[in-house]
N, C-alpha and C positions, 0 to 999 in steps of 0.2 A: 504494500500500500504506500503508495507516495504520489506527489501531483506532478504526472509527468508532462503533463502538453501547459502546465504553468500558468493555468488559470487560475489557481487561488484553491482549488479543492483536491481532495483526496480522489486519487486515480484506483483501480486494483488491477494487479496484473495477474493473470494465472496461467502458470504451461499447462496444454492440457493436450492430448490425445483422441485423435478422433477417427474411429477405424483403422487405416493403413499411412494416415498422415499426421504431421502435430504439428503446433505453432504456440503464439501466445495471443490469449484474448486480454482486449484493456477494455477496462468499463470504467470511460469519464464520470467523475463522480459529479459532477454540475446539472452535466443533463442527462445519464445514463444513458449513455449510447454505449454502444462496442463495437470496437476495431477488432478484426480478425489479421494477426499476422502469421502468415504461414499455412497451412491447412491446404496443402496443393495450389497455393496464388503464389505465385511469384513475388515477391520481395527482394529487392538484392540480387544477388546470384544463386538463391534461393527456394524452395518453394515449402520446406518444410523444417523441421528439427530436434528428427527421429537422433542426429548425432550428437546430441547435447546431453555432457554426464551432470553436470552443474550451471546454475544462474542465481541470482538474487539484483541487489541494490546498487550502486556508485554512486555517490555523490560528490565525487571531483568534477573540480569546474573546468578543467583542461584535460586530455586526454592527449594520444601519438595514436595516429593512423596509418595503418601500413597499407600500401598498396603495391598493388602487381601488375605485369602487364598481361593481354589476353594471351599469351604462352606460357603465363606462370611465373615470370621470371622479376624479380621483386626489382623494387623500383626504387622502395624507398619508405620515407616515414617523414608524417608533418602534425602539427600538432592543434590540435581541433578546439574550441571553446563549445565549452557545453551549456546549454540554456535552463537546462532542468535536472534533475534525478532521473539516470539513465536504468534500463537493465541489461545485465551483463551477463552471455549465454560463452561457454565453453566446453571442451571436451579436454580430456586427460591428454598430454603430452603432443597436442598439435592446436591448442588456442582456444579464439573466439572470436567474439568481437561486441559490441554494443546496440542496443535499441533505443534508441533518443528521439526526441523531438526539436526539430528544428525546423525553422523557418518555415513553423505551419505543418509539419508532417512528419512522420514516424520514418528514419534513416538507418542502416546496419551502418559502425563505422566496425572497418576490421581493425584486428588487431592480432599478434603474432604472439606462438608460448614464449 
């Protein structure tokens, strides 16, 4: 629970599995709506997040973003300002990266183990 999209209210995120796919649902706490991310939609370079051993909270206001190029081959790392209380999805011994809200919409920033 945290206010991620920084309207002034209490967000809740929950991973949750749904048949053969998973993601996270957010349910704005202002107007109760819910964003579906992942659940076979494309997000990112993503559509789901059956590979996730661990997630929870970040509340740094800066982050390092790793990027790659479309062959994989890393590029580099810059460092992000963050607007809100992020969540942070990983798997054991090869990363993650983050779910934030900026400028208006829900973003994967990656990030490397």
């Amino acid at each position: 629970t945290a206010d991620f999209n920084g309207d002034g209210f209490l967000d809740k995120a929950i991973y949750k599995k749904e048949k053969e796919t998973s993601g996270i649902l957010i349910i704005h706490g202002k107007i109760n709506a819910e964003v579906k991310i992942g659940f076979g939609k494309q997000f990112s370079h993503m559509t789901e997040f059956n590979w996730v051993d661990y997630w929870g909270l970040v509340e740094d206001k800066e982050i390092s973003e790793t990027s790659f190029s479309e062959d994989g081959d890393l590029l580099g790392n810059k460092d992000v300002k963050l607007q809100n209380l992020s969540i942070v999805l990983g798997a054991d011994e090869v990363g993650g990266g983050l779910i934030t809200y900026l400028n208006g919409k829900y973003v994967w920033i990656h990030q490397s183990c």
